[in-house]
N, C-alpha and C positions, 0 to 999 in steps of 0.2 A: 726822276727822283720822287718816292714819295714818303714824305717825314708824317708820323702819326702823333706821337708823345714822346716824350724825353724822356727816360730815366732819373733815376735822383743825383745828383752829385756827390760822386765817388760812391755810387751804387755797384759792386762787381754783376759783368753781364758777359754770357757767350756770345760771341758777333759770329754768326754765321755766314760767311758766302756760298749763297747757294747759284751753282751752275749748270747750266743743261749742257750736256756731252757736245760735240763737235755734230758738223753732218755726216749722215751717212747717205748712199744712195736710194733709201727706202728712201727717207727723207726727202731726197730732191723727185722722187717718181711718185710721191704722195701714196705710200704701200704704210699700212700700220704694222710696224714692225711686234708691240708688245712684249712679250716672254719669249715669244713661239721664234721670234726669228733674232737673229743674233749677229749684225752685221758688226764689220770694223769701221773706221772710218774711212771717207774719200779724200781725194787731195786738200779740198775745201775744208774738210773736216779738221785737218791735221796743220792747215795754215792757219785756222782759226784758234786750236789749241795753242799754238805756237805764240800765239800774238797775246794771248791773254794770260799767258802761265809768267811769264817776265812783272804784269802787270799786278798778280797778284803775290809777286816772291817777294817784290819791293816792299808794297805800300801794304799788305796785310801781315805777311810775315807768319801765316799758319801753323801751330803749334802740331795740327795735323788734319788730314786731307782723307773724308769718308767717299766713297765711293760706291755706286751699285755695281752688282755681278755682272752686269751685263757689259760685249769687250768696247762699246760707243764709249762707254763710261768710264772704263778702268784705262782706254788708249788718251784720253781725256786726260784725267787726272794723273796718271804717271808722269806725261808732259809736264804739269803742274810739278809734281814732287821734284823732278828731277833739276826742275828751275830752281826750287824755293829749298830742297833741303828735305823738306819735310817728311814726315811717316805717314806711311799711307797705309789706310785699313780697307777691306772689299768686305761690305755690308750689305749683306741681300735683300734686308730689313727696305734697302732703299733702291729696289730696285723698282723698274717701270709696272703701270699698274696691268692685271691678267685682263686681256683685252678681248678673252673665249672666242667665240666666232667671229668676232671681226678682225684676228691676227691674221698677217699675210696678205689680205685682199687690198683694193684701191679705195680710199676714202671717199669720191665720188660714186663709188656705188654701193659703200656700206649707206650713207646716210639716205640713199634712198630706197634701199630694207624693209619690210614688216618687222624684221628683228631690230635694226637701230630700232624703230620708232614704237616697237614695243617699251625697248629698253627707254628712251627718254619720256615716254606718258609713265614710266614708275615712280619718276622724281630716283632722290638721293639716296634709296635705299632698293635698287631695283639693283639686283645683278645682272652681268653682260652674260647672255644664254652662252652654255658653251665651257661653263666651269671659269669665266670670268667674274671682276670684282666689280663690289656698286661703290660708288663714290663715298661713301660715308665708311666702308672698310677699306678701301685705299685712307682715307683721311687719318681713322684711327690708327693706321699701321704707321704711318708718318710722322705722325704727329709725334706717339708716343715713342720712337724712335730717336726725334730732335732733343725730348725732352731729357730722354735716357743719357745722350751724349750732353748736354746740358749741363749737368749734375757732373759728369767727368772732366768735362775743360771748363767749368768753371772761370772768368776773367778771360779766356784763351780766343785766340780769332780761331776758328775752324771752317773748312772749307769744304761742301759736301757736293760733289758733283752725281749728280742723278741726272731725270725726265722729266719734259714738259708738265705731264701732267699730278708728279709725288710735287714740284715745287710750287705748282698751280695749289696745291690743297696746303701746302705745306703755307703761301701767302694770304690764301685764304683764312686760315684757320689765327692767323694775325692780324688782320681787319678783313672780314666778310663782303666787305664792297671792293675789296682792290680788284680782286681779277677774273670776275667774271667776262668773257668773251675777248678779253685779252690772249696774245698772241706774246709766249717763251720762245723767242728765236734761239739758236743754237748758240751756245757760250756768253751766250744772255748771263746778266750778273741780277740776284737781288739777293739783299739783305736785310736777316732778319736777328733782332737781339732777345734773350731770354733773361731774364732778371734773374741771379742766384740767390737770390730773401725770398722773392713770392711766385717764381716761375712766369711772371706775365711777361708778352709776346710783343716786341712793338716791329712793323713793319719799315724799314727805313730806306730804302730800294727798289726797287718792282722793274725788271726784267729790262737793265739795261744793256745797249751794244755802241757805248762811244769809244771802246778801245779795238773798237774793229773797223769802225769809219774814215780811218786816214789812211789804210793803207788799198784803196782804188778797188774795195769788195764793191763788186753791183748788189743792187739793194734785192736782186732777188737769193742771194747769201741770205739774207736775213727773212724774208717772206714769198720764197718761193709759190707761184702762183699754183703750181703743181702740186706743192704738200703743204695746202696751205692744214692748221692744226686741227688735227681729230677734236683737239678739246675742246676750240672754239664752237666748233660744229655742238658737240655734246651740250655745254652750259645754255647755248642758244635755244636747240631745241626743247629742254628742259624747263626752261623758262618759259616758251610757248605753249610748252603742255600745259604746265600752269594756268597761262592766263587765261585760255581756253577752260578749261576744269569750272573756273572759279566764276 
């Protein structure tokens, strides 16, 4: 749990739960899926939806459930709807970020690349070669997408099931220090609230999995040694670029 600031009392605010999709097998074989590759989920994927959709029908009660295009996310979140009720929208606005030449390949051999490591000395404004996105246009695309819905549910819990790395900028972009080299496991929960008077962002959740720990998941469910996250890698080296540079 991580609380930042409160709100005012009886301040109206969107409560967002933002959730990363179920696994898929790219995910357990550590393959950067991206745009380019379009899996469904695996067994593990679909007990994991399974397990969290009950959790959030109850105690959040979603007024409605966004989802990105891609089928990790929408087999995800249909689970969800189907539990809670709710209306489900398929938003592309939030899907996973264009990952250009490094879709499809093994993470262990992307980041040891002339192109990774072109792409991390850019910093945050370097695109992924390849007709990929740099961090800083993944962010604005997200950002400006939460805020959009925001302004629509108003008061309303909503529930936005995307990727690792839209939620990773999406927590970012509500305290700058939560999550760098931090690891979104799959149906991982955080929560983020938007103030309806002055749009400010307070982060209050960061990338939990206790509704998945009692029912005898092994911990490599949650941090598969094999896929371990593209993004951690990403933030990491970026920040070594840095300190080197400077």
């Amino acid at each position: 749990m991580a609380v930042r600031r409160s709100m005012a009392h009886g301040e109206k605010v969107t409560k967002f739960i933002l959730l990363r999709h179920g696994e898929t097998d790219c995910n357990l074989e550590g393959i950067i899926q991206g745009r380019m590759m379009d899996p469904e989920l695996n067994k593990t994927g679909r007990r994991q939806a399974d397990m969290v959709a009950p959790l959030l029908s109850k105690e959040a009660k979603p007024a409605t459930i966004y989802s990105s295009d891609m089928k990790r996310a929408v087999q995800t979140a249909q689970t969800i709807a189907a539990a809670s009720g709710s209306h489900l929208v398929i938003d592309r606005e939030l899907t996973e970020m264009h990952m250009g030449v490094f879709q499809g390949r093994n993470i262990d051999d992307v980041i040891t690349s002339k192109a990774y490591k072109a792409f991390a000395r850019g910093g945050r404004d370097q695109e992924i070669p390849g007709g990929g996105e740099s961090l800083n246009q993944l962010s604005e695309r997200c950002v400006s997408r939460l805020n959009a819905i925001a302004k629509k549910h108003n008061g309303e819990w909503v529930v936005v099931v995307s990727h690792e790395m839209v939620i990773k900028e999406i927590c970012r972009h509500a305290d700058p220090t939560s999550s760098d080299g931090r690891k979104f496991p799959n149906t991982s929960i955080s929560v983020v609230h938007i103030s309806g008077s002055d749009g400010r962002w307070i982060l209050e959740k960061l990338g939990d999995v206790g509704h998945l720990t009692g029912d005898g998941f092994p911990p490599e469910c949650f941090y598969p040694l094999a896929a371990m996250a593209f993004c951690v890698a990403v933030y990491l080296l970026l920040m070594l670029a840095q300190t080197v540079e400077a």
